[in-house]
VODRENBA-235298 format. One line per 8 residues: number of its first residue (from 1); their letters; for each residue x, y, z of N, C-alpha, C. Coordinates in steps of 0.001 Angstrom, whole numbers, plus 500000, padded with zeros to 6 digits. Layout:
NUM	a	X:Y:Z:X:Y:Z:X:Y:Z; ...
//
This chain:
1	xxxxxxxx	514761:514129:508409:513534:513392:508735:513764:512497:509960; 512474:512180:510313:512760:511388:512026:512617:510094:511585; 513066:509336:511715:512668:507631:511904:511990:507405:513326; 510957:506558:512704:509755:506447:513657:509240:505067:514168; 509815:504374:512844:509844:502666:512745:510998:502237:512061; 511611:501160:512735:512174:500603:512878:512885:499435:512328; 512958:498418:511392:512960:496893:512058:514106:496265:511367; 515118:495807:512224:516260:495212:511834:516406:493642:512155
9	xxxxxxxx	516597:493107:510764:517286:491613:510526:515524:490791:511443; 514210:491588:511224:513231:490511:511861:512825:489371:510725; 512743:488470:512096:512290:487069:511547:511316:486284:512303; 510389:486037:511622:509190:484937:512910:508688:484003:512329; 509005:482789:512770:508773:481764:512362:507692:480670:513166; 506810:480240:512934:505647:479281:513980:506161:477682:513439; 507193:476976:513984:507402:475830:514014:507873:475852:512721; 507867:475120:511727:508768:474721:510713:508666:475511:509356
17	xxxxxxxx	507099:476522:509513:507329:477519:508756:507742:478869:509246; 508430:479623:508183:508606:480994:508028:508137:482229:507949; 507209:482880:508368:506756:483760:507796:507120:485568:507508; 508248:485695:508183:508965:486958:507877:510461:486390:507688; 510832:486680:506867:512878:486351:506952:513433:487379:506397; 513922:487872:507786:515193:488413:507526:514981:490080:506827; 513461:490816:507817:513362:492062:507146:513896:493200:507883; 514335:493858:506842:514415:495258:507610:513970:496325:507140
25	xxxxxxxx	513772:497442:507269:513421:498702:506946:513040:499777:507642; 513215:501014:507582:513188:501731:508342:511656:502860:507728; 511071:503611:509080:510146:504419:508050:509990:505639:508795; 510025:506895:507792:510323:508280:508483:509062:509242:508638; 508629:509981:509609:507674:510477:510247:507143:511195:509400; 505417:511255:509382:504513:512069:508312:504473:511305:506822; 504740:510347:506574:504785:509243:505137:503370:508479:505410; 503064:507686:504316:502440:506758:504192:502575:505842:503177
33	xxxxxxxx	502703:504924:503905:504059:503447:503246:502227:502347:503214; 502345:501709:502094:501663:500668:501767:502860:499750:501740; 502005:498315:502543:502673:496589:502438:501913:496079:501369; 502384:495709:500403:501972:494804:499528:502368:493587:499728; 501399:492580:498613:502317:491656:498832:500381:490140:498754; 501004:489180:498557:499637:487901:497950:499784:487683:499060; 498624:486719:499572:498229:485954:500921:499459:485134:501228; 499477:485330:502336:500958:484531:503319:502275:485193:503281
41	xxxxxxxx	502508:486428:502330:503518:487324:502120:504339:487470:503336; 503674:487361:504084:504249:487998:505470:503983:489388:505850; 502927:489797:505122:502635:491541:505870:502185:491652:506885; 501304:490731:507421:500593:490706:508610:501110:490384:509137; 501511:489833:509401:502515:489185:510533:503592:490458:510966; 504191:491191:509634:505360:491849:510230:504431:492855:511119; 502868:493677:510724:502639:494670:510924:501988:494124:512660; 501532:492965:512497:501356:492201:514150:502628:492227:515416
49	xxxxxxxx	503884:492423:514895:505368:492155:515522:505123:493801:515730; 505162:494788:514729:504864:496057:515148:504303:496519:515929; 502822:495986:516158:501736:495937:517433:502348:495475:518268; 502971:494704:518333:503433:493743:519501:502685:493035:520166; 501544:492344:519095:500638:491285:518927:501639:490198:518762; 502952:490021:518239:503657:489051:518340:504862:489087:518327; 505826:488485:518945:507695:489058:519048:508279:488186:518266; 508656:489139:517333:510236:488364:516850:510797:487502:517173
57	xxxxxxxx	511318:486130:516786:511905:484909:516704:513226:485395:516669; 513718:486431:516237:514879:486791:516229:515260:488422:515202; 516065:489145:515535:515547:490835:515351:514879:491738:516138; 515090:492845:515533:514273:493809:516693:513804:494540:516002; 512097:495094:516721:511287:495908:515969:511085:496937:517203; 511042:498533:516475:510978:499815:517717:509867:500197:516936; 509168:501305:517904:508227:502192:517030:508659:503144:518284; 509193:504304:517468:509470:505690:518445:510683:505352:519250
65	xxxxxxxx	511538:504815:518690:512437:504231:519499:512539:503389:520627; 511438:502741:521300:511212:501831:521985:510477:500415:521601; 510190:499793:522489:509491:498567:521969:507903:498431:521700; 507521:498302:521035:506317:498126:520712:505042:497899:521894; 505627:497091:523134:504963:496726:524246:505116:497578:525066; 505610:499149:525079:506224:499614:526016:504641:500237:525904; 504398:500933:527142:502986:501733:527629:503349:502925:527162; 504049:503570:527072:504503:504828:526364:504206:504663:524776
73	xxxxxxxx	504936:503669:524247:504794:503818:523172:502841:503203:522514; 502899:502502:523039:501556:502099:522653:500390:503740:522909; 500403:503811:523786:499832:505159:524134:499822:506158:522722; 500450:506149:522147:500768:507019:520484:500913:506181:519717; 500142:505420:519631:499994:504418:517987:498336:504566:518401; 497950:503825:517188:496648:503849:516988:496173:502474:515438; 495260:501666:515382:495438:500687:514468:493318:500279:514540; 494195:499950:513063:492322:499144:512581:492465:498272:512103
81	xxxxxxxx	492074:496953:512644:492458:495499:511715:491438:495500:510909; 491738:493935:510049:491441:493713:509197:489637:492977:509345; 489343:492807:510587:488421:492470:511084:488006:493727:512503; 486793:494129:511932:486816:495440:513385:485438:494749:513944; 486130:494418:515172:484694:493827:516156:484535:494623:517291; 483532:495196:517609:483070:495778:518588:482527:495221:519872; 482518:495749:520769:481942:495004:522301:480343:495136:521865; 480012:493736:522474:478698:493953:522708:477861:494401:523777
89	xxxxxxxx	476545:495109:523261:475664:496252:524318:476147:497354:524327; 477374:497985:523613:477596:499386:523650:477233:499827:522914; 476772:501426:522367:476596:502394:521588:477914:502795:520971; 477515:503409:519422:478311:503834:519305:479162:504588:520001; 478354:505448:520363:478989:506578:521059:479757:506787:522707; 479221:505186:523183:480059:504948:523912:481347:504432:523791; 481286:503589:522925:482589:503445:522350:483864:503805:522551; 483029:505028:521453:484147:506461:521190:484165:506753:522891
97	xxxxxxxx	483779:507107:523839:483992:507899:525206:484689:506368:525735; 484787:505485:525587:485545:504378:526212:487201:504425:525943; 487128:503963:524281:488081:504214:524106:488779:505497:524200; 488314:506674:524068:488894:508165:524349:489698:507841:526172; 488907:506865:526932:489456:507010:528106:490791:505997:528543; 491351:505551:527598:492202:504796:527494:493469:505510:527317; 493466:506588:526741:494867:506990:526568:494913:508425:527556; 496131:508815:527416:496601:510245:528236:496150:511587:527642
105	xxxxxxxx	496340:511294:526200:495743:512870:525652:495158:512543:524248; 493657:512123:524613:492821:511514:523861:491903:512816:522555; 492156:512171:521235:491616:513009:520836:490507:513977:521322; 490334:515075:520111:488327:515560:520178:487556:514711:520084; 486302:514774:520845:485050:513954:521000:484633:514080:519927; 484420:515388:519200:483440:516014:518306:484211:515746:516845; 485371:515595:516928:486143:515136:515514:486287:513905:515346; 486604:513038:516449:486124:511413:516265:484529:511416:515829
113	xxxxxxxx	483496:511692:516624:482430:511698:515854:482119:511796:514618; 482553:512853:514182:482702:513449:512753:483844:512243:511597; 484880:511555:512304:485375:510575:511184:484120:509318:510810; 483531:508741:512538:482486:507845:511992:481563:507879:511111; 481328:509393:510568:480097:509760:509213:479252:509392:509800; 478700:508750:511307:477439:508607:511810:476356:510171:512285; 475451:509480:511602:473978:510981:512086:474038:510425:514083; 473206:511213:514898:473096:511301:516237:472152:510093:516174
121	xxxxxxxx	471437:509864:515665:470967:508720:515683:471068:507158:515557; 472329:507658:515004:472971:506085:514297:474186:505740:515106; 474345:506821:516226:475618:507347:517136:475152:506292:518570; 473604:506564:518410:473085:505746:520032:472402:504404:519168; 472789:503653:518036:472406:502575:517810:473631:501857:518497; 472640:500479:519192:473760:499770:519713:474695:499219:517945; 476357:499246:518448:477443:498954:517753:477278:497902:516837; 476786:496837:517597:476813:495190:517002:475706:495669:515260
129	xxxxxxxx	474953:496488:515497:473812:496018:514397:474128:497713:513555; 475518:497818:513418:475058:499106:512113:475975:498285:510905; 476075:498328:510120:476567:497399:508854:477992:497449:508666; 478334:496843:508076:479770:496469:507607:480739:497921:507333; 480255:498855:506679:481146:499930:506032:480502:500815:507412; 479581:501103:507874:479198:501456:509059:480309:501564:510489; 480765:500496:510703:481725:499349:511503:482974:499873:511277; 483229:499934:509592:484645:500059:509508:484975:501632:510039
137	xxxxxxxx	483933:502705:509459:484387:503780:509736:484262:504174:511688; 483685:503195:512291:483741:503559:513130:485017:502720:513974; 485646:501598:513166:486428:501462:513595:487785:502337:513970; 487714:503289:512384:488688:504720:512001:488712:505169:513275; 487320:506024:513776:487403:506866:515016:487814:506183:516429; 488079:504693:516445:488482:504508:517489:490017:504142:517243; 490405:503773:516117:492157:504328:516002:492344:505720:516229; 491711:506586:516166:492226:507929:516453:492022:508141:517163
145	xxxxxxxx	491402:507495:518161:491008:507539:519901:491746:508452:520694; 493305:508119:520140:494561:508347:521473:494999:509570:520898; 494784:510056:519478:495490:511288:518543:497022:510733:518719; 496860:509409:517624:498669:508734:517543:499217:509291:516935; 500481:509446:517048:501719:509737:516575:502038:508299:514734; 501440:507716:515347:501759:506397:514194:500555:505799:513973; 499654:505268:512711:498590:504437:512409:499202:503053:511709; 497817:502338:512077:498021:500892:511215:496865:500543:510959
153	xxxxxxxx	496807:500539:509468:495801:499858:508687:495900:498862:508288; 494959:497643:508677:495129:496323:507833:493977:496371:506862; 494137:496254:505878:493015:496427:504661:491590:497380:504850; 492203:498720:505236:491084:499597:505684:489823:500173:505211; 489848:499794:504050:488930:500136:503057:488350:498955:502602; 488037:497889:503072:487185:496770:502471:485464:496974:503534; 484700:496691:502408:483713:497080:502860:482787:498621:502866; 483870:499568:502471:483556:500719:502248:482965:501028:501024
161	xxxxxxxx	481986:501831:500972:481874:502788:499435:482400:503493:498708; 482279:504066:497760:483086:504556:496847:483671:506356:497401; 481965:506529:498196:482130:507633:498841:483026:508242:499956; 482610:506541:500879:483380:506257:501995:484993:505861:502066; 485017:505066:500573:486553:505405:500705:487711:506573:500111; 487057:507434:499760:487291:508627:499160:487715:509547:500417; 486519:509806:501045:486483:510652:502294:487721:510407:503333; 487868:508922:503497:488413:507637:504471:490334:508499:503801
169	xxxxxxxx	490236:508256:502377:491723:508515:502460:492544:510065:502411; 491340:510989:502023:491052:512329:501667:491705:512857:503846; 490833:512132:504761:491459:512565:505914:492832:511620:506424; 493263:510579:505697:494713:510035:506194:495759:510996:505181; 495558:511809:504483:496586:512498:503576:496484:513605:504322; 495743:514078:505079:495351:515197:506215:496195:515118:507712; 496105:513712:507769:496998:513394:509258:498714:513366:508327; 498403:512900:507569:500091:512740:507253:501144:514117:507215
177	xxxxxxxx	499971:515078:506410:500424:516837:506209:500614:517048:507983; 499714:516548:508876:499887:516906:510258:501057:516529:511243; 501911:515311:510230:503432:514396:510449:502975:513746:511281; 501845:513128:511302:501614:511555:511628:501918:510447:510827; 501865:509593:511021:502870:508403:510472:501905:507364:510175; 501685:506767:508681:500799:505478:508137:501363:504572:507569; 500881:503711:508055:501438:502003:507595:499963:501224:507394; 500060:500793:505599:498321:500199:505530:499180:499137:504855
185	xxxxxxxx	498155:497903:504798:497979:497262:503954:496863:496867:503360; 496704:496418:501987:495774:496444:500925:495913:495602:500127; 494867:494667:499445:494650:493947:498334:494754:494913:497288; 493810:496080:497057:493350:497393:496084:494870:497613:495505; 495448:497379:494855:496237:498207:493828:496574:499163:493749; 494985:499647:493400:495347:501188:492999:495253:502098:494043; 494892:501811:495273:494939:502489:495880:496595:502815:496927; 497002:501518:496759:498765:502298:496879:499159:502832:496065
193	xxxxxxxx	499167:502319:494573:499313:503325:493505:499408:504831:494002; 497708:504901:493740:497775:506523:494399:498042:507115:495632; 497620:506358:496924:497866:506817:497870:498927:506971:498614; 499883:505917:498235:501368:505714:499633:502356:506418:498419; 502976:507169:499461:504472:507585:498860:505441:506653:499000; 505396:505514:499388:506358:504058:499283:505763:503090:499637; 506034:501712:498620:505602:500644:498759:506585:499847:499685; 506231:498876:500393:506667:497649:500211:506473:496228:500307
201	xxxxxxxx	507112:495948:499303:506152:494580:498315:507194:493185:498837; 506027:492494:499489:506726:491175:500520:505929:490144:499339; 507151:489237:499464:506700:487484:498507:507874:486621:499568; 507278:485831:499790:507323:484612:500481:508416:485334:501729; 507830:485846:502818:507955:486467:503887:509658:488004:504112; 510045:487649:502717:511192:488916:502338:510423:490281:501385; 510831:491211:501908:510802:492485:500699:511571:492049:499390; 510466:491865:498520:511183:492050:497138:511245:493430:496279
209	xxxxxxxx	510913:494429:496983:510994:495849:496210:510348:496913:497489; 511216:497694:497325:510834:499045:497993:511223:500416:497132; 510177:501015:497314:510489:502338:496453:508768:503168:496223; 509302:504505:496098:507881:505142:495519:507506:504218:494170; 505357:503861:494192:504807:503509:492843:505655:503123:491960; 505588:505063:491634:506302:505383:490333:507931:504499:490038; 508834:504284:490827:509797:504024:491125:509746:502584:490830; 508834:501686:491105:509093:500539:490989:507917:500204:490002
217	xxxxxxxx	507276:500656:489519:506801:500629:487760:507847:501023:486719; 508787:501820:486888:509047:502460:486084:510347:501413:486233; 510952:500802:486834:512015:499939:487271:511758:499051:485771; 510489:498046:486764:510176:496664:486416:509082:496526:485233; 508499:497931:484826:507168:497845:483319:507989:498275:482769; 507722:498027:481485:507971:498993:480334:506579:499812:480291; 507087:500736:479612:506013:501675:479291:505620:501632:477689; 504500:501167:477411:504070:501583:475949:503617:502588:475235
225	xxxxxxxx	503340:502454:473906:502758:503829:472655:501820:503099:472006; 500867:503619:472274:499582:502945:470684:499184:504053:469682; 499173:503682:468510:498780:504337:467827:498549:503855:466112; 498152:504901:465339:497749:504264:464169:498723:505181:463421; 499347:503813:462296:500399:504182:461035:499652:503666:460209; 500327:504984:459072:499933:504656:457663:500700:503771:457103; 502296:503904:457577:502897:502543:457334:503839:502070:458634; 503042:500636:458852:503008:500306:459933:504459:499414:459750
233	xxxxxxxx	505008:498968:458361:505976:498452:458159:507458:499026:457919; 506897:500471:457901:508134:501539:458133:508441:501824:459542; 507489:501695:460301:507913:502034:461353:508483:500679:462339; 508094:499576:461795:508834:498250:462783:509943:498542:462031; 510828:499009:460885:511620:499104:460496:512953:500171:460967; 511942:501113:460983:512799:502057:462409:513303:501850:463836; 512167:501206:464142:512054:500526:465859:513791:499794:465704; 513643:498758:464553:514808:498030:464832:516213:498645:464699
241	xxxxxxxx	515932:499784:463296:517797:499881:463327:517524:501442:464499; 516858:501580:464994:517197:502576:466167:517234:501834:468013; 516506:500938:468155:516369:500494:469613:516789:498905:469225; 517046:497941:468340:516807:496927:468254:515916:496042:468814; 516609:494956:470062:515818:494031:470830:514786:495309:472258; 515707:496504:472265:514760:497332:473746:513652:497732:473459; 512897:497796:472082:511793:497762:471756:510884:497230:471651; 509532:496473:471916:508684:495197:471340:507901:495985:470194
249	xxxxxxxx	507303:495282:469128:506688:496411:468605:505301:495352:467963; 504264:495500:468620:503675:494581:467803:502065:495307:466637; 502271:494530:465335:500956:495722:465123:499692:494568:464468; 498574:495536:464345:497227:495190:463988:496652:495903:462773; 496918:495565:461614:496479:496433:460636:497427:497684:461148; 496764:499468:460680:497099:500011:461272:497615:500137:462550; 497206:499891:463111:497092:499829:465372:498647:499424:465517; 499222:500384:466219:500878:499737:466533:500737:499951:467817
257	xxxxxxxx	501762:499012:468455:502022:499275:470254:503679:499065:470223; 504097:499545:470769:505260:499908:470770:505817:500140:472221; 506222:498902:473201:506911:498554:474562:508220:498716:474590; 508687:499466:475490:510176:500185:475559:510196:501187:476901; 511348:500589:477309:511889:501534:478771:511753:502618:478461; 512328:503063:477332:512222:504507:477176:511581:505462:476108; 510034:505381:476597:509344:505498:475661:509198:507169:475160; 509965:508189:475598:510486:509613:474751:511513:509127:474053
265	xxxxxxxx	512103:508339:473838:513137:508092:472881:512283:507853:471757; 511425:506948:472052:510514:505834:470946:510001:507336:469611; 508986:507997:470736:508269:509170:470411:509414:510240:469673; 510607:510533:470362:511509:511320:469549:512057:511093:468157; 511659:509757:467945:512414:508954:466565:511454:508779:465385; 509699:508887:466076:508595:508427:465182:508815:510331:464571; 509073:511101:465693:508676:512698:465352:509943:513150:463849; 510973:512662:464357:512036:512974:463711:512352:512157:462058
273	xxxxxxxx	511394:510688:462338:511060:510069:461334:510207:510529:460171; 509473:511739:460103:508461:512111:459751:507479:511400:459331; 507045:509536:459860:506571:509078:459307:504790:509473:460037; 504212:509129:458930:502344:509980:459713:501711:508724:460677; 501721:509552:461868:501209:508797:463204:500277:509460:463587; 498950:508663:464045:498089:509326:464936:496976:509143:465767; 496073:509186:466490:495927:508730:467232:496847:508185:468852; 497746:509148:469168:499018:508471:470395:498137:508367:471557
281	xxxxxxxx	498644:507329:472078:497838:506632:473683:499292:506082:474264; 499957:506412:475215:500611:506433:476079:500322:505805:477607; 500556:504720:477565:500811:503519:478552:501666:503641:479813; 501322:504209:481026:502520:504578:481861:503666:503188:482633; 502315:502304:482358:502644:500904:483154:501950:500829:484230; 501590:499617:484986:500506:499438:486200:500960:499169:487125; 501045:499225:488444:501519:498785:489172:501077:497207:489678; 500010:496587:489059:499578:495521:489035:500341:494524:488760
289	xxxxxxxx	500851:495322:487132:501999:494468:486435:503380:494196:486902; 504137:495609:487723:505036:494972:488337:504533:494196:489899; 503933:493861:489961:503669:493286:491213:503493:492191:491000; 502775:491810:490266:503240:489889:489180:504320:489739:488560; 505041:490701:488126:506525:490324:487716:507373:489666:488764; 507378:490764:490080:508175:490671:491232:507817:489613:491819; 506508:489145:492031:506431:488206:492842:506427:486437:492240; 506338:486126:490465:506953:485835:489996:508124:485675:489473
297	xxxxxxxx	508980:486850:489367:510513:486362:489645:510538:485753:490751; 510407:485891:492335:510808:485783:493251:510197:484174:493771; 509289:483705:493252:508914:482096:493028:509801:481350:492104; 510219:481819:490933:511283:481272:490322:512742:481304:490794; 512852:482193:491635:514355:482196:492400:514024:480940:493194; 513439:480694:494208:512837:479900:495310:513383:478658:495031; 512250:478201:493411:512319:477224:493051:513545:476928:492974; 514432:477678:491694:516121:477200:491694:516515:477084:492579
305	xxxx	516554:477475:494072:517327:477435:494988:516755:475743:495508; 515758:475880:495382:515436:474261:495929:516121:473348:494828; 515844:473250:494141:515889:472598:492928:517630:472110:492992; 518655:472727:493631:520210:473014:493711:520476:472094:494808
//
């Protein structure tokens, strides 16, 4: 695989605060990596040092092996902030032919058109007055202006519909199969969940976890079992002399839940138990949940360290 981005030992700091320390990571061509991470995390900021909207205090960030400011490299990136403002008095559709004239080998006219979801009519409304989810998708077609080699999304889907963001991620899993390169960030959850083949999850301006979803749910959740026993007191009885403390097991009348890393073990022991279970509901874990774990551990480290 190619490495495409870059960033070793960066750090940027604005006077006496911090807001990136000490990241690195590297990211390989045709992926799509979600930044997680609560307000002030430091995602923006790192993905701004990437733009080369702002330089490193100390570290170095490449995209394509050069610097972010280089005219070459900028020329093959492509990005949609988190705020998409348009010039005023243009048409849509001038826009799109503006920005198309900015780069060296500028996308299709007719396929940028086609990402904005605008009718021909809504194409020659001046820019300023088509609506919010309107805006965003036409912000899309002017990141793809240049046909980049690398994208950047800052919360690309706010404002969109259900339709619109369907469609919206249905063609970034399309550029990625094409080995173009995505870097988003998102409030939505679930939509790194499903969409990025690697997270990474920033608390107080460091990566506290990198890894596929799955990888860092399956780390930091347990995974649960619900279901209904006939005897619900035989089976906390099993839980213990087979898993002891790696089990939680809590029940409701019938209704048992049953939290454990390794929840085919759990299931192999109720089967082998022959005790009568039914109703099974299988809990994979959320990625919500490790994402308040992590970023709660990582406030309680903080603290001790001050606290010393």
């Amino acid at each position: 695989m190619t490495t495409v981005i870059e960033v070793q030992n960066a750090v940027k700091t604005f006077r006496a605060h911090t807001a990136v320390d000490n990241v690195s990571f590297t990211i390989e061509q045709g992926s799509i990596t979600a930044l997680l991470g609560p307000n002030g995390a430091g995602k923006t900021t790192t993905m701004s040092m990437l733009l080369g909207l702002l330089e490193p205090t100390a570290g170095s960030v490449k995209l394509l092996g050069g610097a972010p400011t280089n005219r070459r490299t900028r020329d093959r990136i492509g990005a949609m902030l988190q705020e998409v403002a348009v010039m005023d008095g243009l048409r849509a559709v001038e826009l799109i032919d503006l920005f198309r004239s900015y780069y060296s080998r500028p996308a299709d006219r007719d396929y940028l058109i086609r990402l904005t979801g605008l009718g021909p009519d809504m194409l020659k409304r001046n820019a300023q007055k088509l609506s919010g989810g309107q805006k965003r998708s036409l912000g899309f077609a002017l990141a793809m202006a240049g046909d980049p080699d690398i994208l950047f999304f800052d919360e690309p889907t706010v404002g969109l519909d259900t339709t619109a963001r369907r469609l919206f991620w249905n063609e970034v899993r399309q550029l990625a199969k094409q080995g173009k390169t995505v870097l988003f960030s998102t409030h939505y959850l679930e939509e790194a969940d499903r969409e990025a083949d690697r997270i990474l999850l920033f608390d107080q301006g460091r990566i506290v976890a990198d890894g596929t979803p799955d990888e860092i749910k399956r780390t930091l959740v347990k995974r649960s079992i619900t279901f209904r026993a006939e005897q619900p007191q035989a089976v906390s009885a099993l839980m213990i002399r087979k898993f002891g403390e790696t089990a939680e097991l809590a029940a409701d009348g019938e209704q048992v839940t049953i939290a454990a890393e390794d929840t085919d073990a759990v299931m192999r022991a109720l089967i082998e138990s022959g005790l009568a279970v039914r109703d099974i509901r299988i809990d994979e874990g959320r990625l919500d949940a490790a994402f308040e774990q992590l970023t709660h551990a990582q406030t309680e480290t903080n603290e001790t360290r001050e606290a010393i």
